[in-house]
C-alpha positions in Angstrom: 100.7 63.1 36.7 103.5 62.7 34.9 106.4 64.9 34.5 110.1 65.3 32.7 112.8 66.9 34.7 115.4 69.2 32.8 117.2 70.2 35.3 120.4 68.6 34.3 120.6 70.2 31.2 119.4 73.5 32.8 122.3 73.6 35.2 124.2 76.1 33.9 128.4 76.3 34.5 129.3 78.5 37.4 132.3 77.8 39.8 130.9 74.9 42.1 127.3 74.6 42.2 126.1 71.7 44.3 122.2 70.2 45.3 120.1 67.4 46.5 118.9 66.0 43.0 116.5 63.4 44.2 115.3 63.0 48.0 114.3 59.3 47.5 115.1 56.0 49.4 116.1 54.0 46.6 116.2 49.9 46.6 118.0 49.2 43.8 119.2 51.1 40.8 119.4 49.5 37.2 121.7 50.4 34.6 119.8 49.6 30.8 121.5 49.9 27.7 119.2 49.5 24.1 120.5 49.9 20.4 118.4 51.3 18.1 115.3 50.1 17.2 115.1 47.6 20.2 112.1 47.3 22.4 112.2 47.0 26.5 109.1 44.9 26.2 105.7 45.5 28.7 105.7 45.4 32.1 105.3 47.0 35.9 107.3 48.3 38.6 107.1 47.1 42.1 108.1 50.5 43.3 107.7 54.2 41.7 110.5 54.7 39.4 112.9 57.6 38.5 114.2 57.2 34.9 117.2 59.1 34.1 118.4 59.4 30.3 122.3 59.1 30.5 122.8 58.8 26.4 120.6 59.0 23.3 116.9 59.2 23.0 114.1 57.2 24.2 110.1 57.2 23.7 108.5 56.1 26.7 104.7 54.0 26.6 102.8 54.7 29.7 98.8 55.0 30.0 98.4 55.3 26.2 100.4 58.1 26.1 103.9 58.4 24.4 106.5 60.6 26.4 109.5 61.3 23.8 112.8 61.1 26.9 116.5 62.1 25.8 120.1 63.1 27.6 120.2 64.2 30.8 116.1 64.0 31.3 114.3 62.9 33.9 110.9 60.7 34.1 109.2 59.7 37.4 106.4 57.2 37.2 104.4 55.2 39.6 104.7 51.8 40.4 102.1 48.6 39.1 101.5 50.8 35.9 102.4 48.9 33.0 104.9 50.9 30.5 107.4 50.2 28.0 110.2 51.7 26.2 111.3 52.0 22.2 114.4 53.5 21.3 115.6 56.4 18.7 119.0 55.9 19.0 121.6 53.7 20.7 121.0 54.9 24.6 121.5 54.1 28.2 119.3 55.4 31.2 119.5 54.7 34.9 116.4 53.0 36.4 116.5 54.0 39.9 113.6 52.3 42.2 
């Protein structure tokens, strides 16, 4: 059900290279930043959402299940499920709904 995309940090270097990433229709898109050891507390999403790590590390609560997220990764989950998120490390992801 759930799943974390690599392809950022799959994509090697080769001249140009260019690709649709996501193919969504995107209402808003939410830039977070956490330090260490902070919590973004419980809580749902109106919409699915696409998480993208920009920086650092991130362990992601969803369904009783831990998903451990760092740079350049990917997470898509659907919306009304209530989630939250812990961090490793000082970080910054890209909430894009």
């Amino acid at each position: 059900m759930y799943t974390i995309n690599n392809e950022i940090n799959e994509t090697h270097f080769n001249a140009l290279q260019a690709g649709k990433f996501l193919d969504i229709n995107a209402k808003e898109i939410l830039l977070i930043s956490l330090e260490k050891g902070s919590v973004f507390p419980r809580h749902t999403s109106p919409r699915a959402t696409h998480l993208l790590v920009l920086e650092g590390s991130i362990s992601f609560h969803i369904n009783n299940e831990v998903y451990p997220l760092k740079t350049h990764q990917v997470f898509d989950f659907p919306k009304d499920e209530e989630h939250w998120v812990e961090t490793n490390e000082n970080s910054k992801f890209i909430i894009i709904r």
